[in-house]
C-alpha positions as CSV (number, residue, x, y, z in Angstrom):
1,X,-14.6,-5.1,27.1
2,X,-15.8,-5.2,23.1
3,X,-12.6,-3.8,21.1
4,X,-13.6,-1.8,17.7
5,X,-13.0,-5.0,16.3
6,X,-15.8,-7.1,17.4
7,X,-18.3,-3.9,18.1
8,X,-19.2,-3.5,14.5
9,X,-22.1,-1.1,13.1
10,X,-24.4,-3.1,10.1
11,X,-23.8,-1.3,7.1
12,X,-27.1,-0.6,6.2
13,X,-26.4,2.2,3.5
14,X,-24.6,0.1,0.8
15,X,-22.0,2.6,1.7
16,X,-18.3,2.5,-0.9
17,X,-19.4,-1.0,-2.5
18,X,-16.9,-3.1,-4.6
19,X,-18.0,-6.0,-7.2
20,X,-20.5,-8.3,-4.8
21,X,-20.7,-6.2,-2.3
22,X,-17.2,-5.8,-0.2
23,X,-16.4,-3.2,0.7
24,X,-18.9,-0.8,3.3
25,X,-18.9,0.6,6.7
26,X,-18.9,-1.9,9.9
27,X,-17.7,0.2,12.2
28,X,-19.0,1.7,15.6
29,X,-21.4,4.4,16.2
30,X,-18.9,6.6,18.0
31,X,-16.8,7.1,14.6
32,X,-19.8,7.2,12.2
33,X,-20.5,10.8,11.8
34,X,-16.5,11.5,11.8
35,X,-16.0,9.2,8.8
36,X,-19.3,11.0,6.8
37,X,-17.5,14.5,7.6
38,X,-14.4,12.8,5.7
39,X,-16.5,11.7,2.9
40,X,-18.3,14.6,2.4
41,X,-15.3,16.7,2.5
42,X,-13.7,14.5,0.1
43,X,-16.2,14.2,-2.3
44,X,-16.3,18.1,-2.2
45,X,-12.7,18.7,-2.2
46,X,-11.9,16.3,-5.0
47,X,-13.8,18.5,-7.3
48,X,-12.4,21.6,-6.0
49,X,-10.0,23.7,-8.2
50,X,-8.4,25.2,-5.7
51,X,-7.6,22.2,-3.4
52,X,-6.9,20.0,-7.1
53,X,-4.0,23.0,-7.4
54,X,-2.6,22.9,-3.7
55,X,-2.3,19.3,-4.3
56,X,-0.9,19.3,-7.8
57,X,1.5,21.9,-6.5
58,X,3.1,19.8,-3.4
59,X,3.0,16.6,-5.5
60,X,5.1,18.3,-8.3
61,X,7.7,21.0,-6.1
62,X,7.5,18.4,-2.7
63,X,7.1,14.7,-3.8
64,X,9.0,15.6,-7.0
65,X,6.3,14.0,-9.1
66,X,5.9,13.0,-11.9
67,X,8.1,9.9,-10.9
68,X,10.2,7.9,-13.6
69,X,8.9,5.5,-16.1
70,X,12.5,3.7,-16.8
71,X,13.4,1.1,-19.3
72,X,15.0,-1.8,-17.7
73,X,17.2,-2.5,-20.5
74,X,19.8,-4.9,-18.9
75,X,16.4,-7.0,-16.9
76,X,14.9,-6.9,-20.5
77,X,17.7,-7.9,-22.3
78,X,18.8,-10.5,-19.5
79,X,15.1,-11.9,-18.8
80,X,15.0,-12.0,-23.1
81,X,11.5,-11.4,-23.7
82,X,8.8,-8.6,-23.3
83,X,10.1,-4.9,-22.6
84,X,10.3,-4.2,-19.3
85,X,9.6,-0.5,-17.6
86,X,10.0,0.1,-13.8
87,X,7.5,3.1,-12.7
88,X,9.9,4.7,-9.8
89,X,7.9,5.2,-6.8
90,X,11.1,4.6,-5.2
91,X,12.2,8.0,-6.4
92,X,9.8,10.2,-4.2
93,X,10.4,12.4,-1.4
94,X,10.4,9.8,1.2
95,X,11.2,6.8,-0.9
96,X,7.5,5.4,-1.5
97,X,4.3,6.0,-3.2
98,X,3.0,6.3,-0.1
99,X,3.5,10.2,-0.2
100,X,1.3,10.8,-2.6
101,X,-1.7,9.6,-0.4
102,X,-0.6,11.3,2.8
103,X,-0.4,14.8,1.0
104,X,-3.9,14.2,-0.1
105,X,-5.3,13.0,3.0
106,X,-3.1,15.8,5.3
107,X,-4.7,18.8,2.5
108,X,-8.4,17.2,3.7
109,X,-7.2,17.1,7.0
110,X,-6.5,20.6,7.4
111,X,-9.5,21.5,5.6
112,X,-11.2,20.0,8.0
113,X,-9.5,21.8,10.5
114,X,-7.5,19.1,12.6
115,X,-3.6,19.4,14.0
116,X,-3.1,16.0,14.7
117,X,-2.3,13.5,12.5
118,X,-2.0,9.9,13.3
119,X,-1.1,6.7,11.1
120,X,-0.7,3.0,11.1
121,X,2.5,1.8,9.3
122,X,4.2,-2.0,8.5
123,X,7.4,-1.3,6.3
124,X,7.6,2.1,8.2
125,X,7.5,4.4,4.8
126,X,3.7,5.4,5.7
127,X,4.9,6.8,9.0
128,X,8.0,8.6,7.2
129,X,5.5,10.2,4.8
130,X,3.0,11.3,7.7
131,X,5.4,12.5,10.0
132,X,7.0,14.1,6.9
133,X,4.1,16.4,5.7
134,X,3.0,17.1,9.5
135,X,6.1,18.6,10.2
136,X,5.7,20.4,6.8
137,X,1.8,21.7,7.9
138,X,2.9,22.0,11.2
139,X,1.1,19.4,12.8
140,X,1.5,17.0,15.6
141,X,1.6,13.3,14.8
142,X,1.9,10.5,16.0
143,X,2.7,6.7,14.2
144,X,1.0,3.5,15.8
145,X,3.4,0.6,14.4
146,X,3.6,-3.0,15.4
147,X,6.4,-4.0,18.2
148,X,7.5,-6.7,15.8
149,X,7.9,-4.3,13.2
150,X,9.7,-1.7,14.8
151,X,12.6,-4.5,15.5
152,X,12.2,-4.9,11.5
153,X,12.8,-1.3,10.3
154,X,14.2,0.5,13.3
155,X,15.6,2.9,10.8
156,X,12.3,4.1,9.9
157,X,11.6,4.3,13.5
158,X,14.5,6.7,13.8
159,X,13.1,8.8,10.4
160,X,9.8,9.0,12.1
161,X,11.1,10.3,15.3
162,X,13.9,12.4,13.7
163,X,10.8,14.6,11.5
164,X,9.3,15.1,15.0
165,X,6.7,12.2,15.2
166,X,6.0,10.0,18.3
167,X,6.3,6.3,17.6
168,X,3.9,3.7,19.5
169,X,5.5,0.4,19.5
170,X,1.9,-1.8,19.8
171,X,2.5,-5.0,21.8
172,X,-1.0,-6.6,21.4
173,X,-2.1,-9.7,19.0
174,X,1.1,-10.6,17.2
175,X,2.8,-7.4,17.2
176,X,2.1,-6.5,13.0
177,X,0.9,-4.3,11.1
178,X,-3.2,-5.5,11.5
179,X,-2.6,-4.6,15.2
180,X,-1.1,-0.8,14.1
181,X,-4.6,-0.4,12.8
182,X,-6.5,-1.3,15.5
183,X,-4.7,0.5,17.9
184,X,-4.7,4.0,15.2
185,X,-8.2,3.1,15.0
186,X,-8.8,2.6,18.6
187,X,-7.0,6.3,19.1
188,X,-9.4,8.1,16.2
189,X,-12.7,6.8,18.4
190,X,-11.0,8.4,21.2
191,X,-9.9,11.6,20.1
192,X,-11.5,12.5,16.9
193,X,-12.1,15.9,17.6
194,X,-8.9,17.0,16.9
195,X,-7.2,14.5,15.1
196,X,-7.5,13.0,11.3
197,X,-6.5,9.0,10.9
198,X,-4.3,8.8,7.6
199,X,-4.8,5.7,6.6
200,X,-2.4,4.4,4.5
201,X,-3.5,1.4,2.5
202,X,-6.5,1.0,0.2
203,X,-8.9,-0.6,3.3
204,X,-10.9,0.3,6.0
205,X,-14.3,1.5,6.1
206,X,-15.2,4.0,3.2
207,X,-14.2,6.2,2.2
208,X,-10.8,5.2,2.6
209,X,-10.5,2.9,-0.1
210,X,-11.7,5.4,-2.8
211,X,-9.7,8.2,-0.9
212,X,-6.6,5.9,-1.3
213,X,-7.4,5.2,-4.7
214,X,-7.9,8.6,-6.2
215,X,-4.8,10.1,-4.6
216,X,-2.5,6.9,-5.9
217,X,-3.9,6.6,-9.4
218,X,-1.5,9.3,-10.3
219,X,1.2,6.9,-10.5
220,X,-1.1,5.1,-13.2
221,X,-2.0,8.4,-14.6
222,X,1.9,9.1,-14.9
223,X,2.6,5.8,-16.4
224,X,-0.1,5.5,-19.1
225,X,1.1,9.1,-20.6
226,X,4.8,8.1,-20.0
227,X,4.4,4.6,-22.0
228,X,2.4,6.7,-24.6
229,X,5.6,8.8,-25.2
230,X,7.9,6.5,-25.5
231,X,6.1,3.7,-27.0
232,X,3.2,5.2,-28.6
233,X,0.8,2.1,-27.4
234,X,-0.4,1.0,-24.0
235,X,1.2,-1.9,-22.0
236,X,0.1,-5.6,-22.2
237,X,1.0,-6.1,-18.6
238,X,1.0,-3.9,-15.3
239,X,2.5,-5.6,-12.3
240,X,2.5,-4.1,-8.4
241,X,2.8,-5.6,-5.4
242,X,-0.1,-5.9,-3.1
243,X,-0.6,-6.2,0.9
244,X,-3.5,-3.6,1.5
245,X,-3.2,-3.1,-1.8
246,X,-2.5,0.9,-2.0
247,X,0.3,1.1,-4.2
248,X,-1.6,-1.9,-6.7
249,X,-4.8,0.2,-7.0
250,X,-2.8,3.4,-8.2
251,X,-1.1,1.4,-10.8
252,X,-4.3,-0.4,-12.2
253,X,-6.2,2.2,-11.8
254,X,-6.3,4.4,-15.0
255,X,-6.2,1.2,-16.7
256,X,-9.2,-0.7,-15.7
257,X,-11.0,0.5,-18.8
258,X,-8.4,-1.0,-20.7
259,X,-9.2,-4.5,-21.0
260,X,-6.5,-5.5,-23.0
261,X,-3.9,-4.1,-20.1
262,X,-3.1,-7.5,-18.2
263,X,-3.2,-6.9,-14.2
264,X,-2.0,-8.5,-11.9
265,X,-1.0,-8.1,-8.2
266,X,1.6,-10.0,-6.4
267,X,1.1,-11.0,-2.8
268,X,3.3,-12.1,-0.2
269,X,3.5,-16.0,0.2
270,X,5.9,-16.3,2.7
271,X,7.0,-19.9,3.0
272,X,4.9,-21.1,0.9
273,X,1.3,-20.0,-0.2
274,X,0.2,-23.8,1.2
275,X,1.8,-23.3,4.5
276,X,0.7,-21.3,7.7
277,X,3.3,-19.3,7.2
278,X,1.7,-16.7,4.3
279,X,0.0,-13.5,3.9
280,X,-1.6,-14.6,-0.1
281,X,-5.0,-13.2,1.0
282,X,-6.6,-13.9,-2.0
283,X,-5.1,-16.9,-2.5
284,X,-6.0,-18.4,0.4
285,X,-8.3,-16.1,2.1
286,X,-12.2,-16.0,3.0
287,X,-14.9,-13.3,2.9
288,X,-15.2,-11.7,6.4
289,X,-15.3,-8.1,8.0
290,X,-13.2,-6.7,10.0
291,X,-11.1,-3.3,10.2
292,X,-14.7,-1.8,9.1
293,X,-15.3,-3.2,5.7
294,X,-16.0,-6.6,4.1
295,X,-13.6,-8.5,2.1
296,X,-10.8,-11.3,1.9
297,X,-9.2,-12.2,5.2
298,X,-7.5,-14.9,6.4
299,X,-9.7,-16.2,9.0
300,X,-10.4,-19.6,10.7
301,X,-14.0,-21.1,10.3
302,X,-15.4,-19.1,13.2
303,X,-14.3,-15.8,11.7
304,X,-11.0,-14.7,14.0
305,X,-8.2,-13.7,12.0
306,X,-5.3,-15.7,11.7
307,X,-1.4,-15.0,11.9
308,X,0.0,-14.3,8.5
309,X,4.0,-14.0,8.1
310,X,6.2,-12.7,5.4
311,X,9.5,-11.4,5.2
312,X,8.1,-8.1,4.6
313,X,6.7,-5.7,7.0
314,X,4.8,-4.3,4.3
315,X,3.1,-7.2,3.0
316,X,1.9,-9.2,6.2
317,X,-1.7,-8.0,6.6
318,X,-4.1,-10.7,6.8
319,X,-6.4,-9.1,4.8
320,X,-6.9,-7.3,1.2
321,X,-8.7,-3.9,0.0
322,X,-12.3,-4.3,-0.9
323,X,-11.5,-3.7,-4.4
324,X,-9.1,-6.3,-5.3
325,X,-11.2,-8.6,-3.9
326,X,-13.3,-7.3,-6.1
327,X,-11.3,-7.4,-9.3
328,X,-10.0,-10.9,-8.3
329,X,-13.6,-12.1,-8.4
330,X,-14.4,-10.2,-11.5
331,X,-11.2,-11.5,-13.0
332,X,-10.1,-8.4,-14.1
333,X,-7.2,-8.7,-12.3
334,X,-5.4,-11.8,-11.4
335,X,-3.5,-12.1,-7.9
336,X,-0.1,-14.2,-7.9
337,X,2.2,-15.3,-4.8
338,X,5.7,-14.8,-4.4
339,X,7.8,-16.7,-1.5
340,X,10.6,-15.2,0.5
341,X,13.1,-16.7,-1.0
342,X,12.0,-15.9,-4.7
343,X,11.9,-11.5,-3.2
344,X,15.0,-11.7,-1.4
345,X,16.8,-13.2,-5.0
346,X,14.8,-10.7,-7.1
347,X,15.9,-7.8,-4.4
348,X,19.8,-9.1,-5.6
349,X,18.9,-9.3,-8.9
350,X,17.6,-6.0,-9.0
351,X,20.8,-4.7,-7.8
352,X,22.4,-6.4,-9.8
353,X,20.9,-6.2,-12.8
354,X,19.8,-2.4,-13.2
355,X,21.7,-0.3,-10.1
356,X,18.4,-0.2,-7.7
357,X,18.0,-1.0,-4.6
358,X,14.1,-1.6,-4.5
359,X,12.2,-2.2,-1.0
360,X,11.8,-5.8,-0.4
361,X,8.0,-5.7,-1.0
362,X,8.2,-4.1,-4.5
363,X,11.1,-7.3,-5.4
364,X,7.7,-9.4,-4.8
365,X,6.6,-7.9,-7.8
366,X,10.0,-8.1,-10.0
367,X,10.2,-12.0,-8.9
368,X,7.3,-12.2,-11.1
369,X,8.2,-10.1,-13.9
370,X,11.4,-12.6,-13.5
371,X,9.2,-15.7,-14.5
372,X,6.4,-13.9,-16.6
373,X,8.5,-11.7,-18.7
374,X,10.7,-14.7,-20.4
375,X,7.0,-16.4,-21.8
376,X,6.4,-12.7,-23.3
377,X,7.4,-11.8,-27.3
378,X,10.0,-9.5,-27.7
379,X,7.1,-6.4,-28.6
380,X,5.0,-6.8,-25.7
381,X,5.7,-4.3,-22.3
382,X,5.6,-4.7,-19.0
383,X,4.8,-1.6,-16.6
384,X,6.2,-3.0,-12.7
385,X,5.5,-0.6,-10.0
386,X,8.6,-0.4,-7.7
387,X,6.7,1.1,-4.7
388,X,9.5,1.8,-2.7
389,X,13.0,2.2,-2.0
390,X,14.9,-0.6,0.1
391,X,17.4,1.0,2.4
392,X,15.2,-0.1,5.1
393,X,15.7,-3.3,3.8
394,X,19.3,-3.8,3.4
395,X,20.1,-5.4,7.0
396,X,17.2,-7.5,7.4
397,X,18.0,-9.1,3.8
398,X,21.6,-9.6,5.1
399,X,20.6,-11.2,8.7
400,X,18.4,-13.4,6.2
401,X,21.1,-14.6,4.1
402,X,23.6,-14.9,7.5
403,X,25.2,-11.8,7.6
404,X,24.8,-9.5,10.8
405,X,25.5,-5.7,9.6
406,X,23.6,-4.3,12.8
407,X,26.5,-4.1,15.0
């Protein structure tokens, strides 16, 4: 029996198209007209006053946005080079940026007229934020995350279930988050009469890259007035973390225009970018389809995707959203690894060094900051996303360094 992974539509329509031509919709007949009432809907709503107001309004007195720009002055002073600010995703209702897209995406979805939300989730913090805002809109959801995964985050688990969602632990493929999507996906061809697919990452078939895109780029939006106040110029560098790429997209995106704004997106590289034991999709990666849209995957030579592996839940999808692959071919953005053991040390420096506890997939991203900022001059910024929050994180770093907390 054909799983939505191998049934793929053609894109004939050049539909949501990145750089040369990633991006699209390869998916199966049964979801097509669902995903063009999405886009529709979008594309209307996005222009709407009265929606742009319901969302401005949750995003301000829910998410408690706008989120911190923060001067890092003992990591600046420490790392003794560029300025360093920390954009505090981490400081959101839920812990992550990932609530500003779900808000979004629940508004459309109750304009559309569903009361059932479902979501993928790696980490766990896009399942917190959708089970979140259904219990707020009084919907029923329920969270498709990989078995594996739930063993990594089990607090999230208990979040999720505590705001009222139901949690699938998915036990096909290796257990991640590439097989949440599958099976959420799987679930929206079944039952999309009544149910709307928050998709939390910036991939998939359009329009969910865009979607994810327009409601994230508020962080960059926030950051680029922010810097503007307090410096009075805009940074030379903006570093995020990328898996999917959500949280990345939202941070580069009010500053694609600015060509003199550095970007540059840190993946996971597990052991090592040159081992089998990584998720640096561009890095290492190919262009294939799968999960309904064209990019970089890591695939073998006959096109079936390969196990990836890092330390973070959040990072270990084998592939990338159609526009980094984009950017990363453009070179408008550049696309760095970062191993295990460089996160987990940044995720105690961190600590250390400024009093946060950041989620172990945003410590990607200050590992880098760790090496790049020191080769900076002393009046050139840094803007680092911190996308999330690491409570989730605190006994899975400890079992990694030897130290059993669980019991």
């Amino acid at each position: 029996m054909k799983t939505l992974l191998n049934e793929e539509k053609i894109d004939t329509q050049q539909t949501g198209r990145y750089g040369n031509n990633f991006g699209g919709q390869y998916i199966p007949e049964i979801l097509m007209s669902e995903l063009e009432k999405v886009n529709q809907s979008f594309q209307t709503l996005k222009n709407d006053p009265t929606f742009k107001m319901e969302l401005q309004d949750l995003l301000i007195n829910y998410a408690n946005r706008p989120s911190l720009l923060y001067y890092a002055k003992n990591m600046t002073a420490d790392l003794g080079g560029a300025k360093i600010y920390l954009k505090r995703e981490d400081l959101n209702h839920t812990g992550a940026h990932k609530i500003n897209n779900v808000i979004g995406q629940a508004l459309l979805a109750k304009h559309l007229g569903k009361q059932r939300l479902i979501a993928e989730t790696g980490a766990g913090q896009h399942g917190v934020a959708t089970a979140t805002i259904a219990a707020l809109l009084g919907m029923s959801c329920e969270i498709f995350m990989g078995k594996e995964d739930t063993e990594r985050q089990k607090l999230n688990v208990y979040r999720m279930e505590l705001l009222g969602a139901k949690v699938h632990a998915v036990t096909s493929g290796s257990k991640v988050l590439k097989d949440a999507v599958n099976a959420a996906l799987q679930e929206w061809a079944s039952r999309s009469d009544d149910t709307f697919y928050v998709l939390g990452s910036a991939v998939g078939p359009a329009p969910f890259p865009e979607m994810v895109k327009y409601f994230q780029s508020v962080i960059s939006q926030e950051s680029k007035q922010q810097l503007q106040d307090q410096e009075n110029q805009l940074p030379d560098m903006v570093v995020a973390c990328v898996g999917g790429g959500s949280n990345a997209i939202g941070s580069f995106a009010n500053y694609l225009d600015d060509t003199n704004v550095k970007l540059v997106g840190v993946e996971a590289a597990g052991k090592g970018i040159d081992t089998d034991q990584t998720a640096a999709t561009i890095e290492r990666g190919s262009v294939g389809v799968f999960h309904g849209m064209k990019s970089l995957f890591m695939q073998n030579s006959d096109g079936q995707i390969d196990p990836v592996y890092s330390i973070s839940a959040g990072l270990d999808y084998p592939g990338v959203g159609p526009e980094h692959a984009a950017l990363a071919e453009a070179k408008r953005a550049e696309y760095v690894g970062i191993t295990d053991d460089e996160a987990v040390q940044a995720f105690e420096y961190i600590a250390k060094q400024e009093g946060i506890v950041a989620a172990i997939e945003s410590c990607h991203a200050i590992a880098y900051v760790e090496k790049i900022a020191p080769t900076m001059s002393k009046d050139q910024i840094i803007v680092c996303t911190l996308s999330g929050r690491g409570d989730k994180d605190v006994a899975s770093i400890a079992k990694y360094k030897g130290v059993n907390i669980d019991e």
